[in-house]
C-alpha positions in Angstrom: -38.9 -44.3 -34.1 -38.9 -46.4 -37.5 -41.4 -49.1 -38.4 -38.9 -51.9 -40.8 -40.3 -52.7 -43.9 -42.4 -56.5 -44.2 -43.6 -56.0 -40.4 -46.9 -57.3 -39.8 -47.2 -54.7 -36.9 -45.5 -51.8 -35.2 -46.0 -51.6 -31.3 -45.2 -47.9 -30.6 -44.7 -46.0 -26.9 -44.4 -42.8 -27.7 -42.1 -42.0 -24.3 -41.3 -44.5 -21.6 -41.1 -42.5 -18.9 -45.2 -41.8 -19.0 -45.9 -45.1 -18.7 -46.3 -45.1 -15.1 -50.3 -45.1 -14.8 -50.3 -47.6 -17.8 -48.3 -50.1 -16.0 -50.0 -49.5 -12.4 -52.8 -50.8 -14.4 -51.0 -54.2 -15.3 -49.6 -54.4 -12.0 -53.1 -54.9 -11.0 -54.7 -56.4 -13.3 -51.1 -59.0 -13.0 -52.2 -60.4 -9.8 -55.3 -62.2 -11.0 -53.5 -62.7 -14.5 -50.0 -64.1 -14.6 -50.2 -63.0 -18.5 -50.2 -59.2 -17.4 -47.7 -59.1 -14.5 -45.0 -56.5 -16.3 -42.6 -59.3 -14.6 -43.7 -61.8 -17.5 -43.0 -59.3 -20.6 -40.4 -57.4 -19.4 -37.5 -59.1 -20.6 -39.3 -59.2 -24.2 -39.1 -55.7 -25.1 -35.4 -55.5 -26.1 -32.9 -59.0 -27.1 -29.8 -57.7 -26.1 -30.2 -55.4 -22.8 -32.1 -56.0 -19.9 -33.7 -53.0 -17.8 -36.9 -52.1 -15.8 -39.2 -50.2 -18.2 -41.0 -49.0 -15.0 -38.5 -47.1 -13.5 -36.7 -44.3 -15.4 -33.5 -44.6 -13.4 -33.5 -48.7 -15.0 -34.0 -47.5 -18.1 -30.9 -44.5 -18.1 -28.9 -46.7 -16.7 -29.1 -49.2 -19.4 -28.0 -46.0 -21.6 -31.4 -45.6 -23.0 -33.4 -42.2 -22.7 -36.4 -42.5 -20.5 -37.8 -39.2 -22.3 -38.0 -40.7 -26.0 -39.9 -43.8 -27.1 -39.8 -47.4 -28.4 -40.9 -49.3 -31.5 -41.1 -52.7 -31.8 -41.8 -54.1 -35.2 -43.6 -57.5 -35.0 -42.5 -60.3 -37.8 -43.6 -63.8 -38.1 -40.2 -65.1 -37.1 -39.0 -62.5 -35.0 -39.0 -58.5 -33.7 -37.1 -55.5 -33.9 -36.6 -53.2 -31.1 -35.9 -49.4 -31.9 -34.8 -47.2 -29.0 -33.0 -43.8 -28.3 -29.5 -43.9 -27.0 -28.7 -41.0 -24.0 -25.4 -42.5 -23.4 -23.4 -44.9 -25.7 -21.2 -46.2 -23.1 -23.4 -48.0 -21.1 -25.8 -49.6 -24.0 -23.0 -51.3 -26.3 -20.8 -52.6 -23.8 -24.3 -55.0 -22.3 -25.1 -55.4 -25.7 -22.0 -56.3 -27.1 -21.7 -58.5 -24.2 -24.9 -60.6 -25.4 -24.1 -60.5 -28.5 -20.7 -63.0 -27.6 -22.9 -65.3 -25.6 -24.5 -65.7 -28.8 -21.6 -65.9 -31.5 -18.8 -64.4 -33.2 -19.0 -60.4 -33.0 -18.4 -58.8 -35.9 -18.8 -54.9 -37.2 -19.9 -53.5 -40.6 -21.6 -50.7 -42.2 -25.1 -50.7 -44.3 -27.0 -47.8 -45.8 -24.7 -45.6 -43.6 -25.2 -47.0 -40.0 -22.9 -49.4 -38.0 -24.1 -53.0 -38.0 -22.8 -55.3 -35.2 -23.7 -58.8 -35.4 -23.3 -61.9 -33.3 -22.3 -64.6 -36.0 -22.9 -68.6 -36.1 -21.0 -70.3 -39.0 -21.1 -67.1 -40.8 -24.7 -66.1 -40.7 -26.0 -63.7 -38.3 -28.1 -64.7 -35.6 -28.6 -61.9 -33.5 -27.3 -58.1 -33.7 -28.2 -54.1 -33.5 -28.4 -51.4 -35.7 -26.9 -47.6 -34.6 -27.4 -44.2 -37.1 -27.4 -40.9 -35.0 -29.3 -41.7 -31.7 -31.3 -44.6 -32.8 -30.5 -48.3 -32.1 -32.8 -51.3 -33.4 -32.2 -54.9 -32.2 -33.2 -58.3 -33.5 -32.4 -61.8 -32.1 -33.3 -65.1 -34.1 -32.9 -67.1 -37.5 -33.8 -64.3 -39.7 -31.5 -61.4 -37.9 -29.1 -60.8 -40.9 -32.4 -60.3 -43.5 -33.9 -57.9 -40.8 -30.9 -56.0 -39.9 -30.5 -54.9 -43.7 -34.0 -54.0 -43.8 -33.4 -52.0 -40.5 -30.9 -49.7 -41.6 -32.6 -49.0 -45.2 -35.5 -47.7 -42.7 -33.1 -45.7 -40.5 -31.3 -44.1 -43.9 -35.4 -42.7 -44.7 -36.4 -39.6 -43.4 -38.6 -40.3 -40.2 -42.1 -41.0 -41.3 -45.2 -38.5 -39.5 -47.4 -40.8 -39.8 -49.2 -42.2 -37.7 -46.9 -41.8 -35.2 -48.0 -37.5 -35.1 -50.4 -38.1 -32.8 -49.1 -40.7 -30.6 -46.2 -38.7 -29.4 -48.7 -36.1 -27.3 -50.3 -39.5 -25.6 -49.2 -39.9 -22.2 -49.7 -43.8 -21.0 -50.6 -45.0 -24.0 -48.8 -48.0 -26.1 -49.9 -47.6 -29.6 -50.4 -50.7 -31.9 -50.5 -49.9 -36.0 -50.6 -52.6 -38.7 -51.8 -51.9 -42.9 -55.2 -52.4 -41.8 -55.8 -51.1 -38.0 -54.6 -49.0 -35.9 -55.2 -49.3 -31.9 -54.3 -46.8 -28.9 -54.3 -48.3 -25.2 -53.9 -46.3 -22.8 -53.7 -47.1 -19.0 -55.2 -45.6 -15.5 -54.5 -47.3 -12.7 -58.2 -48.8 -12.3 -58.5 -48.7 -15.9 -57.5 -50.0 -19.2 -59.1 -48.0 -22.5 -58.2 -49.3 -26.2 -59.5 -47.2 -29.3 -59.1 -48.1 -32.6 -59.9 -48.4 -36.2 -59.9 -50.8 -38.8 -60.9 -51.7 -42.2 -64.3 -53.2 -42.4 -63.9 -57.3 -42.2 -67.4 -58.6 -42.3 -67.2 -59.8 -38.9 -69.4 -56.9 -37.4 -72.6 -56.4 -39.8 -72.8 -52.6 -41.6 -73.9 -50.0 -39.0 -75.9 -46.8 -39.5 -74.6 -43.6 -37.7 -76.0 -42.6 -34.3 -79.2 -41.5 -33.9 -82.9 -42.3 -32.1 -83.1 -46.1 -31.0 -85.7 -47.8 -29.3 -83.2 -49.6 -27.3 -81.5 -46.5 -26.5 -82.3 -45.7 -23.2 -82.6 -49.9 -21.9 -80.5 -50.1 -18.8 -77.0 -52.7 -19.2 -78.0 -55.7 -17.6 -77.2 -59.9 -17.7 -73.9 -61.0 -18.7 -74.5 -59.7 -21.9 -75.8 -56.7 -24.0 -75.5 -55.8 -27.3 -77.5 -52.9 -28.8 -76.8 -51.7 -32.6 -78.4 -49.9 -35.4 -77.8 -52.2 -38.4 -77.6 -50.7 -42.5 -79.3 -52.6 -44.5 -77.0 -54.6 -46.0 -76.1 -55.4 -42.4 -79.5 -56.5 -41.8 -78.9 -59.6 -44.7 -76.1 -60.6 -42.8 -77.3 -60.5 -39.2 -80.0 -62.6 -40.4 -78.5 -64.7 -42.7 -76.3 -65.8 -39.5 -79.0 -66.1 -37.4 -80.7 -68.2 -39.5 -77.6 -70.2 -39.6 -77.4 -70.7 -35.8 -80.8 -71.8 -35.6 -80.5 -74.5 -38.3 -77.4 -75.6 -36.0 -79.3 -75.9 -32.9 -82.8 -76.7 -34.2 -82.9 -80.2 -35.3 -86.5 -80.3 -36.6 -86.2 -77.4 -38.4 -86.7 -77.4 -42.2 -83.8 -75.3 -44.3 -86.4 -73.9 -46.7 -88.9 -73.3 -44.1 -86.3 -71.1 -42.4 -84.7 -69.6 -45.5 -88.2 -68.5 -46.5 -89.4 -66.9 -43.4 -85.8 -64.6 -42.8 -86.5 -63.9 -46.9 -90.3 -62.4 -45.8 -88.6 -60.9 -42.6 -86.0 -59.2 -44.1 -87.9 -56.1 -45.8 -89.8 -55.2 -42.4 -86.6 -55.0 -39.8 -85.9 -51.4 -39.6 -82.4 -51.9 -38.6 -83.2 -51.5 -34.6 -81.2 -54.7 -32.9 -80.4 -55.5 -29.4 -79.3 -58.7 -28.0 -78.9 -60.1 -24.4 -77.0 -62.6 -22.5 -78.7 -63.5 -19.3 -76.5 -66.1 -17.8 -75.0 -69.5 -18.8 -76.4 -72.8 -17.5 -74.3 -76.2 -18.4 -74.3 -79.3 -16.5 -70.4 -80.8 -16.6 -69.1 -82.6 -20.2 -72.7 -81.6 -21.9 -70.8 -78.8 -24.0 -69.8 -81.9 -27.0 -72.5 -80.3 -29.7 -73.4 -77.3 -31.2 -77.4 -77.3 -30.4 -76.1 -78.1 -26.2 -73.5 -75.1 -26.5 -76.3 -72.7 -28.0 -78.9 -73.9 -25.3 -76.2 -73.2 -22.4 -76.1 -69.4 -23.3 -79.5 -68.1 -22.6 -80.3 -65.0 -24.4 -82.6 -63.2 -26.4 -82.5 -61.1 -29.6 -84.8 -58.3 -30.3 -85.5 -56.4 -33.6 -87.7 -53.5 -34.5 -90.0 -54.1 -37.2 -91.9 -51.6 -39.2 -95.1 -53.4 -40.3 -96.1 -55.6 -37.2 -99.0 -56.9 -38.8 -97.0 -58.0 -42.1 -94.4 -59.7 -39.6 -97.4 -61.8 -37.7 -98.5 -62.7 -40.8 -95.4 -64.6 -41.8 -94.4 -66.1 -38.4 -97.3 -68.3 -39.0 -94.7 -70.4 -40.9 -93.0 -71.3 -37.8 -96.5 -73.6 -37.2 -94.7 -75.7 -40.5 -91.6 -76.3 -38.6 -93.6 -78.1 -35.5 -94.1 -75.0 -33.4 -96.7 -74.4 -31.2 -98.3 -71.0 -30.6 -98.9 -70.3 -27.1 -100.6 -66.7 -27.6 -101.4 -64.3 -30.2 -97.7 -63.7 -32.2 -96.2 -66.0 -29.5 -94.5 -69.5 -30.9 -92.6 -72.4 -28.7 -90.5 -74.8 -30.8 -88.5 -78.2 -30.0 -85.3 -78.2 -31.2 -85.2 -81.8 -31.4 -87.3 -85.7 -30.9 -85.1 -85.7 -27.3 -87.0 -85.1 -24.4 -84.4 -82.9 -23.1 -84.2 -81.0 -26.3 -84.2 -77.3 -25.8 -87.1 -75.2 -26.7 -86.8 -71.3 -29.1 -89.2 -69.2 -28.7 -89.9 -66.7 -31.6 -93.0 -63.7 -32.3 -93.9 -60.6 -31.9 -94.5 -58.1 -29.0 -95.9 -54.7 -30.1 -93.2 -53.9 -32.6 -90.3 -56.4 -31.5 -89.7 -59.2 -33.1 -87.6 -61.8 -30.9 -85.8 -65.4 -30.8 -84.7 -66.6 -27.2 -83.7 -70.4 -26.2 -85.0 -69.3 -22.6 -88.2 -68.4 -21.1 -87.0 -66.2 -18.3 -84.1 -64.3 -20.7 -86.6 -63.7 -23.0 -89.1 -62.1 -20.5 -86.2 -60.3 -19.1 -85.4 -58.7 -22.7 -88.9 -57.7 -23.1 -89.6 -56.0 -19.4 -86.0 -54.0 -20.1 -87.6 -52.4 -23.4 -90.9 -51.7 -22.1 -89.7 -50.1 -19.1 -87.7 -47.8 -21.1 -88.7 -45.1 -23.2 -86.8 -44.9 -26.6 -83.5 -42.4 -26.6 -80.9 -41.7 -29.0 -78.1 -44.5 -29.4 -74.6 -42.5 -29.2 -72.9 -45.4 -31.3 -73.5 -47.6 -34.1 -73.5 -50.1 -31.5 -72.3 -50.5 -28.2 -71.3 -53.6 -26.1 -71.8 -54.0 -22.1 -70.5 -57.3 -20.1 -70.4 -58.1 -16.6 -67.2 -59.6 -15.9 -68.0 -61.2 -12.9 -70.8 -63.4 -14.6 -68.3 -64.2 -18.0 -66.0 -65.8 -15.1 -68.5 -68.0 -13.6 -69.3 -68.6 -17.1 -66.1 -69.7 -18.5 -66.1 -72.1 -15.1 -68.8 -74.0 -16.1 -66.7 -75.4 -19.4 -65.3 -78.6 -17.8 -62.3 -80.9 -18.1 -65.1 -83.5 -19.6 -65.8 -80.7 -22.2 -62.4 -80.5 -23.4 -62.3 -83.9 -24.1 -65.0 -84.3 -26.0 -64.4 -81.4 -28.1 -61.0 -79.9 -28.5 -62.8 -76.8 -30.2 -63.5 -75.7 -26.4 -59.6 -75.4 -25.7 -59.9 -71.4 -25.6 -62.3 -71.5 -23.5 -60.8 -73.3 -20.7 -57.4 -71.3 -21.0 -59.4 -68.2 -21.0 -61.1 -69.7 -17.6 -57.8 -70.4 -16.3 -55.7 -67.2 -17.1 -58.5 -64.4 -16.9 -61.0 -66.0 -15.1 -59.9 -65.0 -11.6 -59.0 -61.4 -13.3 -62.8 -61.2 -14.3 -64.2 -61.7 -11.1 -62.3 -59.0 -9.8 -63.5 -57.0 -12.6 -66.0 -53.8 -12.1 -67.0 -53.5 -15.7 -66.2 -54.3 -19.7 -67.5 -51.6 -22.1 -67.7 -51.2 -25.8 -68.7 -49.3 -28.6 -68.0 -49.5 -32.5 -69.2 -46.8 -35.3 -68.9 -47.1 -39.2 -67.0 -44.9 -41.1 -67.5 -45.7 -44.7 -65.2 -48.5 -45.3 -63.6 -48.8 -42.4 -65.1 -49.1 -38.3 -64.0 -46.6 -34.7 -64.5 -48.4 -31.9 -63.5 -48.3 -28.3 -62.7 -50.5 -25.1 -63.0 -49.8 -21.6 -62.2 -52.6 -19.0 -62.5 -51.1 -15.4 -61.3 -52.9 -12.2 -62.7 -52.6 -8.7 -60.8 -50.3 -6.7 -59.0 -52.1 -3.9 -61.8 -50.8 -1.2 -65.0 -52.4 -3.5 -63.0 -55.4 -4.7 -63.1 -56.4 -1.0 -66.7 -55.3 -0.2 -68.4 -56.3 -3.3 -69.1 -60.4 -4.3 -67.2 -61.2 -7.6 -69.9 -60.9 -10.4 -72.1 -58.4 -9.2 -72.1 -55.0 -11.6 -72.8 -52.3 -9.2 -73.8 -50.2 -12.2 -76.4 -52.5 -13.8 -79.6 -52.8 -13.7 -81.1 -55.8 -11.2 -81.3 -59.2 -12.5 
């Protein structure tokens, strides 16, 4: 299957005939999410001729052969849909068909292929492309620009890769652009994505797998993030933190915080976890940055390697207005309010932390004592209870999105996944550096049909208590 020149991506099923277990998984997942139901995407995956891509028979009978694959390259202004012909007289009739709907059918020949378009005051606006076996279709303003550029890329030699390795997957859809390169893969219950990328910045420079302090701590709250950070990735994660607490500290002094990370920074050994409790919002209080941080309570822990270097220089945090409630133990108003949050920052044994709630904080700290240290498998790996994001995404109100059109995603992801979430066993993650470029893996798991009914949306049957 050919990927045209200029496409932003290439969407890639190796053979459509596997896809069975891949779209038992949407069929599922479709009844919580009107997004997923195959019924909603269906008709998108060719322009011209309309078949079931879930049922062989559909697809042979359209003329296409169930045994070979599809590739749709993805433009800005429109697609291109590459499939096998099994039997000519069946596809270009339908097509053809379309094609007069749309305008004036005319034939021609480029690079050696047959080229029949569907013209509108002499430009094309729709059309396919046919050399040996291989047709590519294209509907919309740019059709005659992508045509051409489809039948150079059918005159090339077929290209190995990436596609070698694809063709061996069984229900998987493979998605490849000039910087990433992702495999999903469905079965029935479950939905698995690897990939890999080239390093953006967005994710902090990991160190490779090994022994972890954090290893061995139990997946628990809505959220858990546990990492081994590089160096470098150790300026960055800080230099955001620091960031967010500026945002959502009022009181706080720039140069008071820029100095403490600055005396911090040498002593982290790299060793990060962080962890979502829960989220607590009244309605409409989302409208600033220091209310959304508050509403996400959660605590972030570090390993340090000079504990008594670190206490030294968290007695800085007494410059800011903090108040220290025990040895290495500091409380801070965020602002004058009286219903201004409080962070808590210091040191217990070796961890440094920063919470914005009591009980997620003591939570945090009883998961890492209770668990002895053990070796991290990833660079970092990701854990979220689905049922708990859901009740989350609830609690972003109408009166939210009014005061802050920035919360719009939110409330559409509440909407459209929200019910999907609930019914929702598990999400997993895990991400690993590879010089300049990152490996990383997804797992989202629903309940089987027998649990889905027996156990309350948002429970995690796998976690540890809350």
């Amino acid at each position: 299957m050919p990927s045209v020149d200029g496409a932003e991506a290439t969407i890639l099923v190796a053979r459509m005939d596997r896809m069975g277990r891949m779209v038992s998984f949407l069929e599922r997942a479709g009844r919580y999410s009107t997004l997923l139901r195959p019924t909603a995407w269906v008709s998108e995956l060719h322009p011209l001729v309309s078949f079931d891509p879930t049922r062989p028979d559909s697809i042979a009978a359209a003329g296409i052969d169930p045994a070979a694959g599809m590739a749709i390259s993805l433009f800005p202004e429109g697609r291109v849909s590459c499939i096998t012909i099994l039997d000519p007289s069946r596809y270009e009739p339908p097509a053809q068909a379309r094609l007069a709907q749309l305008g004036a059918v005319g034939r021609a020949k480029d690079a050696g292929a047959s080229v029949v378009v569907a013209a509108v005051k002499g430009r094309a606006v729709a059309g396919y492309v046919m050399r040996g076996k291989i047709s590519c279709s294209t509907e919309g303003p740019r059709s005659e620009d992508l045509l051409r550029k489809t039948a150079r890329a059918l005159a090339r030699p077929a290209k190995k890769a990436p596609w070698t390795s694809a063709a061996a997957a069984e229900d998987s859809a493979w998605f490849v652009s000039d910087t990433s390169t992702l495999q999903v893969t469905g079965k029935l219950d479950t939905l698995e994505v690897r990939g890999s990328s080239a390093s953006t910045g967005a994710v902090p420079t990991l160190k490779p797998a090994g022994p972890s302090p954090y290893g061995a701590v139990p997946p628990s709250g809505l959220l858990m993030v546990r990492a081994k950070v590089a160096p470098d990735g150790v300026r960055t994660a800080l230099g955001r933190m620091g960031a967010q607490l500026l945002a959502a500290c009022e009181v706080c002094n720039p140069d008071v915080v820029g100095s403490l990370i600055s005396s911090l920074r040498g002593e982290l050994t790299g060793e990060v976890m962080l962890r979502v409790d829960r989220m607590r919002t009244p309605p409409g209080s989302l409208r600033s940055r220091p209310a959304r941080y508050f509403a996400v309570k959660h605590a972030s822990l570090a390993e340090v390697a000079h504990p008594e270097v670190v206490s030294t220089a968290l007695e800085a945090l007494i410059k800011l207005g903090a108040v220290r409630t025990a040895q290495d133990a500091y409380a801070l108003k965020a602002g004058t309010d009286a219903e201004a949050g409080t962070i808590y920052a210091g040191l217990a044994g070796k961890q440094l932390y920063l919470a914005n709630d009591e009980q997620a904080l003591k939570a945090a700290l009883t998961a890492v004592t209770s668990a002895a240290p053990a070796p991290l498998p990833h660079g970092a790996d990701v854990f979220v209870d689905p049922g708990l994001v859901s009740r989350a995404l609830k609690q972003v109100s109408l009166l939210d999105l009014m005061s802050s059109r920035d919360l719009a995603p939110l409330v559409a992801a509440g909407t459209e996944l929200g019910p999907l979430l609930s019914h929702s066993e598990l999400l997993t993650a895990w991400i690993d550096a590879d010089g300049t470029s990152q490996r990383y893996a997804f797992t989202w798991k629903l309940f089987t049909p027998a649990a889905s009914e027996e156990t309350p949306a948002g429970s995690n049957p796998g976690a540890a208590p809350r």
